[in-house]
C-alpha positions, 0 to 999 in steps of 0.5 A: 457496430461502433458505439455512440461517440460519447459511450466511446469517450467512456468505454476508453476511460474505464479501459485505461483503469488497472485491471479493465479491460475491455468487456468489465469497461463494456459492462460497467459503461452499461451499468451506469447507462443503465441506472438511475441519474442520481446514482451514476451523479453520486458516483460522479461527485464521489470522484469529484470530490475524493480528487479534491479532498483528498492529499497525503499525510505530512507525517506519513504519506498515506491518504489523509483530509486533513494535514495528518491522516486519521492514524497519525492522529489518533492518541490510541496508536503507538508510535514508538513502533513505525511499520514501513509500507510501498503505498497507502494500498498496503495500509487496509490489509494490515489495519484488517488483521487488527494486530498492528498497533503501531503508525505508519511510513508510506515510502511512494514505491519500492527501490527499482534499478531497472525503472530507475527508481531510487532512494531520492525517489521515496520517502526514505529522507522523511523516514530517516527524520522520523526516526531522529526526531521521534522515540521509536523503538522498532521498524515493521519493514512490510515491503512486498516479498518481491525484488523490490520489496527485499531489495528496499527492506535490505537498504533500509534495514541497512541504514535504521539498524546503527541507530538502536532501533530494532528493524523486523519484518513479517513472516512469509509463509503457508497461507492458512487451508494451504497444501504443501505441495502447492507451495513454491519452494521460496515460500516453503523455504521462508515458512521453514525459516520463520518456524516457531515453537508449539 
């Protein structure tokens, strides 16, 4: 039995989200067929108005309403410290742990020969202006531990280093409650590198 054409409209769009696919398009379609108007308009207007609203920071490129997102803007941030992330995505993770301090530089993607994405096709000019222009004493490299993201840290830490600026990048490792055995052996390898003293 095929769906009422405008259900359909609907079940297409929610498909073409990442990560749903046919019965989670299916459920969230019922779900909103189901629930009150104002609550399926609130979800409506929320789209709306994060669509308008929302662009990137002209410092950083992460998510902002205003010319500089809320981290760019705040006096409590250091921004000697300048931690480069892939996408705005990866900001909300770190910002959880409460460890990092610093600012940050979204590059809009990780280097990728193979989809032809290249340095041209980042912030990394942006980036480099950053760091001539403002007092920075190190660079977080937190690109993805993938092809991508070493490849991206490499070429970056290649070019950052000659100016005097300290380039790290986290530890890989064990995740905390991990068994050993379940670990590949990369991750086991980046863990027995990154070891410290007790």
């Amino acid at each position: 039995m095929n769906a009422a054409p405008s259900i359909q409209k609907l079940l297409d769009e929610l498909e073409r989200l990442p990560g749903v696919g046919p019965k989670s398009a299916q459920r969230i379609a019922y779900w909103i067929l189901n629930t009150d108007k104002e609550t399926a308009l609130r979800l409506s207007d929320a789209i709306v108005e994060v669509k308008a609203q929302v662009h990137f920071c002209t410092r950083c490129f992460n998510y902002a309403e205003d010319e500089l997102c809320e981290i760019c803007q705040s006096p409590r941030r250091d921004s000697s410290v300048i931690c480069v992330v892939s996408e705005p995505r990866d900001i909300p993770p770190i910002e959880r742990t409460g460890v990092f301090s610093g600012v940050y530089h979204v590059l809009g993607g990780a280097l990728s020969p193979m989809e032809g994405t290249g340095p041209e096709d980042l912030h990394v000019a942006e980036l480099m202006r950053r760091l001539s222009s403002e007092d920075v004493r190190e660079v977080v490299l937190a690109t993805n531990p993938n092809v991508e993201g070493e490849t991206t840290a490499s070429y970056l830490a290649r070019f950052i280093k000659p100016l005097g600026i300290t380039v790290t990048r986290p530890a890989s490792g064990l995740p905390v409650g991990g068994d050993l055995e379940f670990a590949d052996e990369v991750t086991l390898g980046r863990a027995l590198e990154a070891r410290r003293e007790l």
